[in-house]
Steps between C-alpha positions, in 0.01 A plus 500: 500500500640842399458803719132595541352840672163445676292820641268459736190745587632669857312802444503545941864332502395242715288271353411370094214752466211519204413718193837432331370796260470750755836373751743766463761256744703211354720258693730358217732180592748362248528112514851361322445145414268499773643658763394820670789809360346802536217710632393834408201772603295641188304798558272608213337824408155555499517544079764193500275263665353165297140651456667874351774368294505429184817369410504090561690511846540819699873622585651297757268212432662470119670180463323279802408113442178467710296724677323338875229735623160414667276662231545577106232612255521276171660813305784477749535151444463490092766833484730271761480209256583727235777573613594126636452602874290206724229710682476238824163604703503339799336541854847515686530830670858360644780588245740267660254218456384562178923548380535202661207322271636696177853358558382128551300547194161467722374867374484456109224627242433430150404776254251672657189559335233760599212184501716306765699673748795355654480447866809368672419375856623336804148322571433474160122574363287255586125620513549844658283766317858665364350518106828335374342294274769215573 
């Protein structure tokens, strides 16, 4: 595995938050054949932000792999695929956990598509009233 650059939703630096459109804070960690290199803060502008850009990736998100965050509209997700970024929605608000997850290849998407969301869980789905369609 080559170097890959995950950013994860943080927009109140503690936890992965929702609205990736809307989060104006990034926490971006840089895995090197799978292990943990680098870690960086991204603040955004209000105008830089994923719902008021329009460029494919806002500056200082250009050039990530994936993208965790508890909430993405299915623009978000399409323009990530675009641009070969994995949009992981999940229902981990612990970034440690859910880095954990992404580096033992337990938090992993396909293409998103805006009729079938991606939801990346540590329960899994089963039953609950989430509209996941999964």
């Amino acid at each position: 595995m080559a170097v890959t650059t995950v950013a994860l939703t943080m927009q109140n630096k503690r936890e992965i938050t929702e609205h990736a459109g809307k989060c104006r804070n990034f926490l971006l960690v840089r895995f090197d054949r799978g292990q943990e290199v680098d870690r960086n803060w991204v603040k955004l502008s209000l105008e830089e932000t994923f719902s008021q850009w329009g460029a494919p990736l806002p500056p200082g998100l250009d050039g990530i792999d994936a993208l965790i965050t508890r909430s993405a509209g299915p623009g978000l997700q399409l323009r990530l695929a675009a641009q070969k970024v994995r949009a992981l929605i999940t229902d981990i608000s612990d970034p440690e956990q859910a880095l954990g997850m992404f580096h033992r290849g337990e938090l992993s998407a396909p293409i998103p598509s805006p009729w079938s969301p991606v939801i990346a869980s540590h329960e899994g789905c089963g039953g609950h009233d989430c509209g996941c369609k999964h």
